[in-house]
KEMAR-468692 format. One record per atom (N, C-alpha, C, O): y, z, x; atom name. Coordinates in pm, 1 decimal. Layout:
// residues N
{c2=Y c3=Z c1=X site=CA}
...
//
This chain:
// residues 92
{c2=-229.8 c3=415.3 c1=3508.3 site=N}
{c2=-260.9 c3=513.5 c1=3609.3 site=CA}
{c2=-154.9 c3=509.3 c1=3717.9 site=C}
{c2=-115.9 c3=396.6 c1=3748.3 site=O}
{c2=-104.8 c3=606.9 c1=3777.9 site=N}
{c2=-15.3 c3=613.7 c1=3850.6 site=CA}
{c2=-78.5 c3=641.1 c1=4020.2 site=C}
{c2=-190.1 c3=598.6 c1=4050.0 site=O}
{c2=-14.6 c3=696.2 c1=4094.7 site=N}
{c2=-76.1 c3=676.8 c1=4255.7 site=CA}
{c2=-175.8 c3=731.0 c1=4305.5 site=C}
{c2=-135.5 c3=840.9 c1=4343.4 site=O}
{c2=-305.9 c3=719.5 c1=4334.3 site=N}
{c2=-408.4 c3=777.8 c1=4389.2 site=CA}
{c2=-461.1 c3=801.2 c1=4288.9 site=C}
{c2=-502.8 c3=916.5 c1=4300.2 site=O}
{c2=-498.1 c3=745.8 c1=4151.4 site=N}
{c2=-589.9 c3=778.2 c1=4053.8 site=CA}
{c2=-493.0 c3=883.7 c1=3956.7 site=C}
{c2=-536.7 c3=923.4 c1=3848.7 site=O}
{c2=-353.5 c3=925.4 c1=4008.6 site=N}
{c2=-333.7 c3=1010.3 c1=3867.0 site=CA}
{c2=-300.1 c3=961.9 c1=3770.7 site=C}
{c2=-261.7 c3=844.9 c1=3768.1 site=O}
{c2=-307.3 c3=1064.8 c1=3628.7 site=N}
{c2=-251.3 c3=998.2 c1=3537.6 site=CA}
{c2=-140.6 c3=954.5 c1=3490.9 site=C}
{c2=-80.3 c3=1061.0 c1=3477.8 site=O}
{c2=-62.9 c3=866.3 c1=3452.7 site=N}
{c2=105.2 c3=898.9 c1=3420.2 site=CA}
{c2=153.5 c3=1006.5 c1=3315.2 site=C}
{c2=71.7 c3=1097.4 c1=3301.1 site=O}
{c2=260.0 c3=1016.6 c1=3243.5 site=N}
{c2=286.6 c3=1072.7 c1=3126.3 site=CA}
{c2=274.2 c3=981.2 c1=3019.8 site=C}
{c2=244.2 c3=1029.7 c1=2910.8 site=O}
{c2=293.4 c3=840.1 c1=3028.9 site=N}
{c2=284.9 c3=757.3 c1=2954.9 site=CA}
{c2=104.4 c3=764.7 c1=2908.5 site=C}
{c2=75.9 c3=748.3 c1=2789.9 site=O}
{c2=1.7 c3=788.1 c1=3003.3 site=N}
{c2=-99.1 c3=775.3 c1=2967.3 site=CA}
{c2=-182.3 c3=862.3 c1=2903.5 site=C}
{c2=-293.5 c3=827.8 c1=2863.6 site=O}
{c2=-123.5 c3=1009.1 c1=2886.2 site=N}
{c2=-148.5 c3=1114.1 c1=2863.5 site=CA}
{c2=-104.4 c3=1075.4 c1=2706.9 site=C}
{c2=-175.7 c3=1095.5 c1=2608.6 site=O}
{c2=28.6 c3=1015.6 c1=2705.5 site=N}
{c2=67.6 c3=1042.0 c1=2560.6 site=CA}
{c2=-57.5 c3=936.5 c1=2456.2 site=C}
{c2=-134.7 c3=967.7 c1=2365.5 site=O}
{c2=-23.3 c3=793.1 c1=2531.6 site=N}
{c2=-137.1 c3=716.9 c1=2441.7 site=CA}
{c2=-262.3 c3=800.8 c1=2442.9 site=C}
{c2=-307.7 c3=800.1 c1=2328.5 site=O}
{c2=-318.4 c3=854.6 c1=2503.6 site=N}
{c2=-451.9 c3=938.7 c1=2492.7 site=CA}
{c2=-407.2 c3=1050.4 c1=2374.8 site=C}
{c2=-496.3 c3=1072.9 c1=2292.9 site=O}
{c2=-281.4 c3=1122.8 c1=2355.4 site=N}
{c2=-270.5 c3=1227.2 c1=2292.8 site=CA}
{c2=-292.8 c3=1160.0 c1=2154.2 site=C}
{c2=-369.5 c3=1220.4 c1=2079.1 site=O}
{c2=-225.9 c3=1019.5 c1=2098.9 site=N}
{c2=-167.2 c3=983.3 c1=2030.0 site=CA}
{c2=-298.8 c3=886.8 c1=1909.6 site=C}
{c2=-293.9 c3=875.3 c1=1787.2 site=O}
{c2=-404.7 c3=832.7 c1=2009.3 site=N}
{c2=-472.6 c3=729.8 c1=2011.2 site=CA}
{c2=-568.7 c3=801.5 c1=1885.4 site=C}
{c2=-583.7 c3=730.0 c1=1786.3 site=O}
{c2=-632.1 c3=933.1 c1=1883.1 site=N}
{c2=-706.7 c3=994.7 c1=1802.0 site=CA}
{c2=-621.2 c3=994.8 c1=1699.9 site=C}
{c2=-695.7 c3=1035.3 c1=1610.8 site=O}
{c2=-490.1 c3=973.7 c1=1636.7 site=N}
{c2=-486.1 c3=1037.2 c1=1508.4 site=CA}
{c2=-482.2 c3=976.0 c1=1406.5 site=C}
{c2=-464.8 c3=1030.8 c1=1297.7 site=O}
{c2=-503.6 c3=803.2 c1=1428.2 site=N}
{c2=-514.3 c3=678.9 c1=1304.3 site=CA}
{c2=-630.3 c3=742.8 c1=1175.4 site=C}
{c2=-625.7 c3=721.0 c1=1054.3 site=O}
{c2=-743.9 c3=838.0 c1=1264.3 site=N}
{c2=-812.0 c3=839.2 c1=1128.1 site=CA}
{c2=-736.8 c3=983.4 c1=1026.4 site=C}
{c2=-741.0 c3=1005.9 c1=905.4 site=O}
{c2=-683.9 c3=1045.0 c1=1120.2 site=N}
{c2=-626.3 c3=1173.7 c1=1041.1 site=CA}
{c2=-530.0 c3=1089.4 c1=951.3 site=C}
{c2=-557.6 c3=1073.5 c1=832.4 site=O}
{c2=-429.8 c3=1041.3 c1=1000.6 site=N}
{c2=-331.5 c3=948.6 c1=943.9 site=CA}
{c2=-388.0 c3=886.7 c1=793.0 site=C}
{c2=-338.0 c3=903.6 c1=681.8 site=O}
{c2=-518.8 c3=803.6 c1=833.9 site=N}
{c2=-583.1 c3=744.0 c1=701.7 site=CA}
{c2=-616.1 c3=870.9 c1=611.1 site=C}
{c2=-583.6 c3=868.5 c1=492.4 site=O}
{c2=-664.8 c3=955.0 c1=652.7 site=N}
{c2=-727.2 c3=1036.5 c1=561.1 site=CA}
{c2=-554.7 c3=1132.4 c1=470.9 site=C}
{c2=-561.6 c3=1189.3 c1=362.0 site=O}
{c2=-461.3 c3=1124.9 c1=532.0 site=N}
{c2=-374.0 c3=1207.0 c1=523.3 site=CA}
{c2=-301.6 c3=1094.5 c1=381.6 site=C}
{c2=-246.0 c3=1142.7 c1=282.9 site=O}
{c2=-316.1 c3=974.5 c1=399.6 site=N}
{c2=-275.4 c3=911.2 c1=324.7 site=CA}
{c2=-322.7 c3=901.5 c1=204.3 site=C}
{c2=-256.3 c3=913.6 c1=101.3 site=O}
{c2=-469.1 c3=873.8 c1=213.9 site=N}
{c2=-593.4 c3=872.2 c1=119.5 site=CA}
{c2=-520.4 c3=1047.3 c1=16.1 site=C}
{c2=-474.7 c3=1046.9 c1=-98.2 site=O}
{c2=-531.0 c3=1134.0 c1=81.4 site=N}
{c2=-492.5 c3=1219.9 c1=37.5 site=CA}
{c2=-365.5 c3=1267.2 c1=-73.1 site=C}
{c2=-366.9 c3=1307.7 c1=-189.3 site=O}
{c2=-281.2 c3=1245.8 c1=4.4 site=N}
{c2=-142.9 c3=1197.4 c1=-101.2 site=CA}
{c2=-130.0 c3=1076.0 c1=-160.6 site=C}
{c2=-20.7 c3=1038.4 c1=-203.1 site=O}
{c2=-248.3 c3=997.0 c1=-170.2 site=N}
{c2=-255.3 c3=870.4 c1=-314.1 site=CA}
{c2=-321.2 c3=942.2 c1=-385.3 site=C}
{c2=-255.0 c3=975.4 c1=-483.6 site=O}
{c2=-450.6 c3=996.0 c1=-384.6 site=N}
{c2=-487.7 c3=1115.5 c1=-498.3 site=CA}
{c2=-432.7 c3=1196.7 c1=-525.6 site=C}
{c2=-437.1 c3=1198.2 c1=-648.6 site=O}
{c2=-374.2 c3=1278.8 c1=-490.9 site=N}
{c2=-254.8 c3=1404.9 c1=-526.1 site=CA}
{c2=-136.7 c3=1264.4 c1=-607.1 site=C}
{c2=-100.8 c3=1298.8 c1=-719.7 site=O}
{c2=-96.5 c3=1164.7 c1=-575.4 site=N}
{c2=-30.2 c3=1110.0 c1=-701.5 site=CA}
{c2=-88.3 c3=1068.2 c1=-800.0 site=C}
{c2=-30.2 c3=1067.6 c1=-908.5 site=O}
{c2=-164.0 c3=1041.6 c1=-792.3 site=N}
{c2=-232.7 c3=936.8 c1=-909.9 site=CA}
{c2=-276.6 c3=1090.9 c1=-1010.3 site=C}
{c2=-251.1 c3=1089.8 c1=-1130.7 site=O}
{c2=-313.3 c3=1160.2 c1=-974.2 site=N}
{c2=-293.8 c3=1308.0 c1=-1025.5 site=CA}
{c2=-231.8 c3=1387.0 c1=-1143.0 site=C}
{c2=-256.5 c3=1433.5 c1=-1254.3 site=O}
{c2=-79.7 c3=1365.0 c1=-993.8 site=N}
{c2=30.8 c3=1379.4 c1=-1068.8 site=CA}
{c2=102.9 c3=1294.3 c1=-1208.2 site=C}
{c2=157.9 c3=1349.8 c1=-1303.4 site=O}
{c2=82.0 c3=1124.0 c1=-1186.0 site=N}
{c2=100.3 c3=1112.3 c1=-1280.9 site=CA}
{c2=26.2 c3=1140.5 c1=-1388.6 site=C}
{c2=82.9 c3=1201.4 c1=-1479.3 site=O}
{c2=-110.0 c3=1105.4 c1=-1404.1 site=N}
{c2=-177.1 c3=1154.7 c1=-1488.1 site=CA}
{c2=-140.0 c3=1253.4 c1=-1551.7 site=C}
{c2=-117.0 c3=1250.9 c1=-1672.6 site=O}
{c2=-128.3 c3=1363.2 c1=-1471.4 site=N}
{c2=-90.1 c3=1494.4 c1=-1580.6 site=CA}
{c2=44.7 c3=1478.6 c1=-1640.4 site=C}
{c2=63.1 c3=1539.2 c1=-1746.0 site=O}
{c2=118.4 c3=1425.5 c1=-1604.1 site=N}
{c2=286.0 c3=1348.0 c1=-1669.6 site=CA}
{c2=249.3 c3=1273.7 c1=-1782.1 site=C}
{c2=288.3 c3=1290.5 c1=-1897.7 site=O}
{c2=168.8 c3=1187.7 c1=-1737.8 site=N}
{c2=120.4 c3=1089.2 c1=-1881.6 site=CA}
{c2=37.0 c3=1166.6 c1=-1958.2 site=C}
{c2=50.4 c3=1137.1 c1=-2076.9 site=O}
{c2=-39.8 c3=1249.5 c1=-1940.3 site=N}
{c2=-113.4 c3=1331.5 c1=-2027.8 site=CA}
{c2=-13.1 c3=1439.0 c1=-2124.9 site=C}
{c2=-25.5 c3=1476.0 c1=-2241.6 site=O}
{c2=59.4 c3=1460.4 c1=-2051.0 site=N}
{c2=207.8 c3=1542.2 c1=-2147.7 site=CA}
{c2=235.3 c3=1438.8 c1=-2256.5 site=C}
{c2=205.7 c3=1438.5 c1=-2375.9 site=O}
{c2=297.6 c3=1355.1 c1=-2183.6 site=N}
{c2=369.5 c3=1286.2 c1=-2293.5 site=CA}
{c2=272.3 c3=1203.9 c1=-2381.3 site=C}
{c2=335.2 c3=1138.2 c1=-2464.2 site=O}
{c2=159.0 c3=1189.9 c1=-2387.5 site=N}
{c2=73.4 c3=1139.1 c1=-2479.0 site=CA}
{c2=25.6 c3=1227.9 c1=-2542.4 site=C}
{c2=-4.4 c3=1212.1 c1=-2660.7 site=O}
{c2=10.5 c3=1324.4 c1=-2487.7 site=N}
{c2=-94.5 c3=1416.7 c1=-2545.3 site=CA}
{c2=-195.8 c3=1410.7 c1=-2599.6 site=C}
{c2=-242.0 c3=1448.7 c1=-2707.2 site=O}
{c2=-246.3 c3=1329.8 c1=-2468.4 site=N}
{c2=-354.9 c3=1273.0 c1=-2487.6 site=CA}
{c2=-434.5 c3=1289.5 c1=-2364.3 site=C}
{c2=-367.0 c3=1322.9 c1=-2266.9 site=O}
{c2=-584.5 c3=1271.7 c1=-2340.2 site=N}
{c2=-631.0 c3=1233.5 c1=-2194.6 site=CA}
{c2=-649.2 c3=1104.7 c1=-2129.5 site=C}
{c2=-623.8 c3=1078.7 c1=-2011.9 site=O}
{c2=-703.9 c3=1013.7 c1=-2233.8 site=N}
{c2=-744.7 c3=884.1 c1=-2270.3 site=CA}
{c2=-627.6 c3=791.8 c1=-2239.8 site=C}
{c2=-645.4 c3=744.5 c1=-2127.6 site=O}
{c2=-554.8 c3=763.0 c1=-2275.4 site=N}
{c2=-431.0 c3=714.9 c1=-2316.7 site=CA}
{c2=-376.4 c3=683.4 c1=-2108.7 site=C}
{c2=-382.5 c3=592.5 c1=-2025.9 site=O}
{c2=-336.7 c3=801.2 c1=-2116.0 site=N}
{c2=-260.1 c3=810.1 c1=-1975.2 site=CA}
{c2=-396.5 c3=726.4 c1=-1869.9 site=C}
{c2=-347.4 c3=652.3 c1=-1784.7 site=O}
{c2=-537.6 c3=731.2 c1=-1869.1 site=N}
{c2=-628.3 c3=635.3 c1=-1806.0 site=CA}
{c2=-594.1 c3=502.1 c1=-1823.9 site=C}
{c2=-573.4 c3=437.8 c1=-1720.9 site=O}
{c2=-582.4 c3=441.1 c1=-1939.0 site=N}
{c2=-562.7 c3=299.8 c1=-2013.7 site=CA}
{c2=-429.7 c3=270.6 c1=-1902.4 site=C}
{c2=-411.5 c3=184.3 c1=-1816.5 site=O}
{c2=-367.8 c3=360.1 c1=-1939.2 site=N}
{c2=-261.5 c3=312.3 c1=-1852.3 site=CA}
{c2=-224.4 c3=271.5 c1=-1685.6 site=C}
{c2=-154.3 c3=188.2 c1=-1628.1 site=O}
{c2=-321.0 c3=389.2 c1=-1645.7 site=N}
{c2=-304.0 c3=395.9 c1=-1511.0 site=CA}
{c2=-399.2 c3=265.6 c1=-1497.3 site=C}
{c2=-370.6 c3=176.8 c1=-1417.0 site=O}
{c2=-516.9 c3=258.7 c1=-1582.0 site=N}
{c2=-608.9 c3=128.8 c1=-1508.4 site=CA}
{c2=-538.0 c3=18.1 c1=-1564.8 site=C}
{c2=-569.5 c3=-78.9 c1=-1495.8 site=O}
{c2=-479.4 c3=-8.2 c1=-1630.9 site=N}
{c2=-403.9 c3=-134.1 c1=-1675.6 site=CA}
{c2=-326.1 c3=-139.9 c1=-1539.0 site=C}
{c2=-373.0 c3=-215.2 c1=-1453.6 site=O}
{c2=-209.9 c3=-67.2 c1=-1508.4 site=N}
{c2=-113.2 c3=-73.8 c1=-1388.4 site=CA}
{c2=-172.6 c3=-104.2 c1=-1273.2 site=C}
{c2=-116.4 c3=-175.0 c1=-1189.7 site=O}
{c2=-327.4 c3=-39.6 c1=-1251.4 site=N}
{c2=-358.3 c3=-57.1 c1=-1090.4 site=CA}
{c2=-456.3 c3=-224.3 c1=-1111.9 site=C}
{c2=-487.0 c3=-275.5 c1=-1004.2 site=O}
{c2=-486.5 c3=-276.5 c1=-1197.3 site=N}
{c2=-531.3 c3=-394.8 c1=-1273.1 site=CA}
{c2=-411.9 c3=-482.3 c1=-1206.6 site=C}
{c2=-432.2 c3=-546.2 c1=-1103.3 site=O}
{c2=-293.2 c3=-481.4 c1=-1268.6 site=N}
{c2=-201.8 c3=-551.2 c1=-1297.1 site=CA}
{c2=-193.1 c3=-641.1 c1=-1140.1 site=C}
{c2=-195.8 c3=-756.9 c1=-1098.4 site=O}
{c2=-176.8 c3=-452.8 c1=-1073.4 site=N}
{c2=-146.7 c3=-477.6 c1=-945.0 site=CA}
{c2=-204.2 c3=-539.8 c1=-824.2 site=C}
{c2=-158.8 c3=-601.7 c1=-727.9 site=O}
{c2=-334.4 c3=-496.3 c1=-868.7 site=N}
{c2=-421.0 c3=-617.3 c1=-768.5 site=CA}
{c2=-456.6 c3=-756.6 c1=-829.4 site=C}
{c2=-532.1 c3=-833.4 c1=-769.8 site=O}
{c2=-398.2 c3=-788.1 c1=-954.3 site=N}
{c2=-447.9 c3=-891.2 c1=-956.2 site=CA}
{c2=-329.7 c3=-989.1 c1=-912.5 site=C}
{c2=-337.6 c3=-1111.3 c1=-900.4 site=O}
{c2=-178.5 c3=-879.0 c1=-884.3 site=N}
{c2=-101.8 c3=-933.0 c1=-793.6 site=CA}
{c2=-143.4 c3=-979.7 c1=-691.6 site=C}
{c2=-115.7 c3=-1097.5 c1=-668.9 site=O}
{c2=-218.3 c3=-909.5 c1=-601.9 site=N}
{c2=-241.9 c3=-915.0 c1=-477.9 site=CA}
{c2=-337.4 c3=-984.0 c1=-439.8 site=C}
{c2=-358.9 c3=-962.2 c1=-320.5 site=O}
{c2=-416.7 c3=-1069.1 c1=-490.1 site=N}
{c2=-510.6 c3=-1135.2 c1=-531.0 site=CA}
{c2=-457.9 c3=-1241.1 c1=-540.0 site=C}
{c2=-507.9 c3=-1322.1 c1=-461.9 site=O}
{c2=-369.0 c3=-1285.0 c1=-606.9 site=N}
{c2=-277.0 c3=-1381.9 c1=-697.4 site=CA}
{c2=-208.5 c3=-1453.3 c1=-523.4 site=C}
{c2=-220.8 c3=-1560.9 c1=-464.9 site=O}
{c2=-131.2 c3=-1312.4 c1=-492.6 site=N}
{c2=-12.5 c3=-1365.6 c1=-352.7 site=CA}
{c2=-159.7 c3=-1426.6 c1=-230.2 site=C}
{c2=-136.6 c3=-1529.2 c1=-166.4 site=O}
{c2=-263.5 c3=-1373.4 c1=-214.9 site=N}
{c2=-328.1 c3=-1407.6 c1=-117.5 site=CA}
{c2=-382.1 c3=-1555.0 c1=-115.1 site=C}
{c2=-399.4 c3=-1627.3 c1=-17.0 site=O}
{c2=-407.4 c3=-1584.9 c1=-267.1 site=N}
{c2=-478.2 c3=-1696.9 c1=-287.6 site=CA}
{c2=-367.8 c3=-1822.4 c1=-266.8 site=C}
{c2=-391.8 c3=-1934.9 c1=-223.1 site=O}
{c2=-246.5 c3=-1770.3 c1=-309.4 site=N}
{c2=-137.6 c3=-1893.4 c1=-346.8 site=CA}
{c2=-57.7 c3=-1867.7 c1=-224.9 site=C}
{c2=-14.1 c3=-1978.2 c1=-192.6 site=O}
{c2=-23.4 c3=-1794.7 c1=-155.6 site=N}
{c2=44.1 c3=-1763.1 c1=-111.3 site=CA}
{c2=166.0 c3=-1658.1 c1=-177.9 site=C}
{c2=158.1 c3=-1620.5 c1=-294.8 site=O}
{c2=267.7 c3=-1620.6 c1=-95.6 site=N}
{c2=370.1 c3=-1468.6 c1=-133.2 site=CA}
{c2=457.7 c3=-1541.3 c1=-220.6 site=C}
{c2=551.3 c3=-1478.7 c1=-270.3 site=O}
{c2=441.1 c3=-1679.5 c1=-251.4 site=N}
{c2=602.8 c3=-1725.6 c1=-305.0 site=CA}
{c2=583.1 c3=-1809.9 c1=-392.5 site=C}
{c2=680.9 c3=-1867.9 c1=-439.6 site=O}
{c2=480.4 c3=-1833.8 c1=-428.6 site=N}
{c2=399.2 c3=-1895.3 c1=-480.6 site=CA}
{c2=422.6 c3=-1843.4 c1=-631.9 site=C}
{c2=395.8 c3=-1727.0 c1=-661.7 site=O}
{c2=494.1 c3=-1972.3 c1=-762.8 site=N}
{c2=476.7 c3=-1903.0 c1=-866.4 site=CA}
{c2=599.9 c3=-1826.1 c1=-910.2 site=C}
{c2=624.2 c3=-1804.0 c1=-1028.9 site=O}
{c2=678.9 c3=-1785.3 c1=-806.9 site=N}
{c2=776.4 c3=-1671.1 c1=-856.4 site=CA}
{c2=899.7 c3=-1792.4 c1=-833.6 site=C}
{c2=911.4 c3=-1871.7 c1=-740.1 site=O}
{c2=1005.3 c3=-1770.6 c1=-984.0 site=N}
{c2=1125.9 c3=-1835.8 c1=-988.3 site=CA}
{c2=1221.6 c3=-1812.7 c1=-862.6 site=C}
{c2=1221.1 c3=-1707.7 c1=-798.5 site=O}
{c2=1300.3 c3=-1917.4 c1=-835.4 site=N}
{c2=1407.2 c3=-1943.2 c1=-771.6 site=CA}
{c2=1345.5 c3=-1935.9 c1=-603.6 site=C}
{c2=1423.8 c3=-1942.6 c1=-508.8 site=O}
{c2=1207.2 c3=-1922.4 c1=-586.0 site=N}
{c2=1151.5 c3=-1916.6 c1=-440.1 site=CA}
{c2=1106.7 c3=-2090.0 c1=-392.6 site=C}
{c2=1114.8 c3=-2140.2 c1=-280.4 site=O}
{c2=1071.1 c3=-2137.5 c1=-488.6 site=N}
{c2=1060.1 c3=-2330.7 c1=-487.6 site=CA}
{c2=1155.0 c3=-2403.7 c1=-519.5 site=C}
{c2=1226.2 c3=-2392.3 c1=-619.3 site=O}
{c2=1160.3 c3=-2477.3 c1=-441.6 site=N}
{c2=1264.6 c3=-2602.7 c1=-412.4 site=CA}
{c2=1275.8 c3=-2696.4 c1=-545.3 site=C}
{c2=1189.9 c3=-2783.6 c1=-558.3 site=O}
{c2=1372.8 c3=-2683.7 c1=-640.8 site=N}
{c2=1345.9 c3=-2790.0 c1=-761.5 site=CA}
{c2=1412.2 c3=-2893.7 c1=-744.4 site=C}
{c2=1478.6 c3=-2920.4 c1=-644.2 site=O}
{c2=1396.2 c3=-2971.9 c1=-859.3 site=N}
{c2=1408.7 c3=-3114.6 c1=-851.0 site=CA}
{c2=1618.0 c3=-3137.1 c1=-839.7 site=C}
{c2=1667.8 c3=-3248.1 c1=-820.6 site=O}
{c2=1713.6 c3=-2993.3 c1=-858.6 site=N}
{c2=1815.9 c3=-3031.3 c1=-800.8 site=CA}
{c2=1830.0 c3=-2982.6 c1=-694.8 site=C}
{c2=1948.7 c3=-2994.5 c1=-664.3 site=O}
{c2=1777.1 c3=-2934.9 c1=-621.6 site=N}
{c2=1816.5 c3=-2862.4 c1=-497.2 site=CA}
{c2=1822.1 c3=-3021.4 c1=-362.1 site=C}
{c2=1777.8 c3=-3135.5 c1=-375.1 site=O}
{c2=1912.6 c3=-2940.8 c1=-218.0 site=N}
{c2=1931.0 c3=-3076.1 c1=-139.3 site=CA}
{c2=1756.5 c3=-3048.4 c1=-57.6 site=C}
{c2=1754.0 c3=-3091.3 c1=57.7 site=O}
{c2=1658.0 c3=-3001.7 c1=-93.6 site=N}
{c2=1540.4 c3=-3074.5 c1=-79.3 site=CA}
{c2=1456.9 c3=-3174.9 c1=-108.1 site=C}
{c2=1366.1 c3=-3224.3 c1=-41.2 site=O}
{c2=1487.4 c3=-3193.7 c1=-189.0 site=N}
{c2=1407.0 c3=-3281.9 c1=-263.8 site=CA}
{c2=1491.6 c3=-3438.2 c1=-243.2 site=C}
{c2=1447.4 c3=-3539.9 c1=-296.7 site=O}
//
């Protein structure tokens, strides 16, 4: 707040700005369905199939959280070559 109760410009903007995290989420939410979509109908071409291009997409989004799952439990570095200190390195 600036002198005698007004507002600044700075405070106007965080107020302008502060409402749009849920548009933002939803805007996102939005263009992950419009892809997941898109590929589908890509994988449905080239299979020519309907079935097929699902297997796939749920295998991939599978894969992927069980990445993410994987990094949370062990940690990000956890597991993956050349990120641990081996038995020649000057750590050990």
């Amino acid at each position: 707040m600036g002198p005698e109760g007004t507002s600044t410009e700075s405070d106007r903007e965080w107020v302008l700005y502060s409402g749009s995290a849920p548009v933002t989420q939803k805007l996102m939410i939005r263009g992950f369905l419009l892809g997941l979509i898109g590929v589908f109908i890509l994988l449905s071409f080239q299979f020519k199939s309907y079935v097929e291009p699902l297997i796939v997409m749920v295998a991939i989004l599978t894969c992927a959280l069980a990445r993410s799952v994987r990094s949370i439990w062990t940690g990000p570095n956890r597991g993956r070559r050349g990120h641990a200190p081996g038995p020649d390195s000057a750590a050990w």
